[in-house]
VEXDREN-2710 file (C-alpha; in Angstrom, 1 decimal):
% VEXDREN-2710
k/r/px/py/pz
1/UNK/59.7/-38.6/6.6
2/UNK/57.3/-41.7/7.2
3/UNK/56.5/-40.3/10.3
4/UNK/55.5/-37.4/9.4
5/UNK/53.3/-38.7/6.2
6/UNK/51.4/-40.7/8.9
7/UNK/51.1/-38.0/10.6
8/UNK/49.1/-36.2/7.9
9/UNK/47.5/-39.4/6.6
10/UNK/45.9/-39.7/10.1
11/UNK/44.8/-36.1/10.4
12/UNK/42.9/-36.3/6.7
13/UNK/41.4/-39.6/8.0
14/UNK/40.1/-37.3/11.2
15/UNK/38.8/-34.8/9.1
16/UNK/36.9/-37.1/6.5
17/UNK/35.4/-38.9/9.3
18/UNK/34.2/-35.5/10.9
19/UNK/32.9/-35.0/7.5
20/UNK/31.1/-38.2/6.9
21/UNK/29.6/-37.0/10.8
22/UNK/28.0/-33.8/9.6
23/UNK/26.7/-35.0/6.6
24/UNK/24.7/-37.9/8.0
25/UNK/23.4/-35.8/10.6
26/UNK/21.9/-33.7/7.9
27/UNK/17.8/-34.2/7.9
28/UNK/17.9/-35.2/12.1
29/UNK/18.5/-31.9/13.9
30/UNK/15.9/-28.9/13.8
31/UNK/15.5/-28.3/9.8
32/UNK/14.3/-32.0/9.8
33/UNK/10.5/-31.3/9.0
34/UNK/11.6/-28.4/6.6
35/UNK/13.9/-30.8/4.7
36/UNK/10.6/-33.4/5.1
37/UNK/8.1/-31.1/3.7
38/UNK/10.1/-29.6/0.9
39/UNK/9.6/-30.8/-2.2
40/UNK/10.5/-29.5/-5.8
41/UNK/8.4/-26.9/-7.7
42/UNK/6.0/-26.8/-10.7
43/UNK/7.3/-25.5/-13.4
44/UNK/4.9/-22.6/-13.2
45/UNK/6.0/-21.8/-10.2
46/UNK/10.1/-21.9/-11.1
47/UNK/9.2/-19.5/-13.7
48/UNK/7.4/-17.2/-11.6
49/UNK/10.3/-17.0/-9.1
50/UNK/12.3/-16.3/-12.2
51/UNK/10.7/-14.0/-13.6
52/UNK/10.5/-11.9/-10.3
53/UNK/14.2/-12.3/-9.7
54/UNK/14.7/-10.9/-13.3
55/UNK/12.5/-8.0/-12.5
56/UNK/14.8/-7.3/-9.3
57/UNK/17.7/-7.6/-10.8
58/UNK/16.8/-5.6/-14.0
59/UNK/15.3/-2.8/-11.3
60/UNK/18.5/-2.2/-9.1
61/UNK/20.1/-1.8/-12.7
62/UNK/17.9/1.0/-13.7
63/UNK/18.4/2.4/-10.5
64/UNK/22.5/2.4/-10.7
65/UNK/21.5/3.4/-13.8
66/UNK/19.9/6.7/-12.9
67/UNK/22.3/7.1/-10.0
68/UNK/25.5/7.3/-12.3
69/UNK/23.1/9.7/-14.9
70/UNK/22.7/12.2/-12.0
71/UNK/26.0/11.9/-10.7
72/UNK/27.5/12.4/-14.3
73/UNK/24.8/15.7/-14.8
74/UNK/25.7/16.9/-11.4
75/UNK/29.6/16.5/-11.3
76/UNK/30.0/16.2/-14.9
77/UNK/32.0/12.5/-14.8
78/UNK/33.7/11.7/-18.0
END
């Protein structure tokens, strides 16, 4: 039984080092002068992206919307 909770102890320790690997590799590979030049947005422009997202989102609606009117007019769906 110890052997085998070794055996697991030493594969999480594999895995969290593989882990700690990726993640300080992140901002060194390609993406390196994206992640350099991002930076975080004015509030105008947050609200802008939100309200065009909300305008999508509301717009795909109305369109299921109309979808399911026709499809109830045309095959009379309770």
């Amino acid at each position: 039984m110890g052997f085998m909770l070794m055996g697991l102890v030493d594969r999480f320790q594999d895995i969290q080092e593989w882990i700690e690997d990726r993640v300080s590799q992140i901002g060194k590979g390609k993406y390196s002068r994206v992640l350099k030049m991002a930076r975080k947005p004015t509030s105008e422009e947050y609200i802008r992206v939100v309200e065009i997202t909300a305008f999508g989102i509301a717009l795909i609606g109305v369109i299921g919307f109309i979808i399911y009117l026709l499809m109830a007019v045309v095959f009379t769906v309770p």
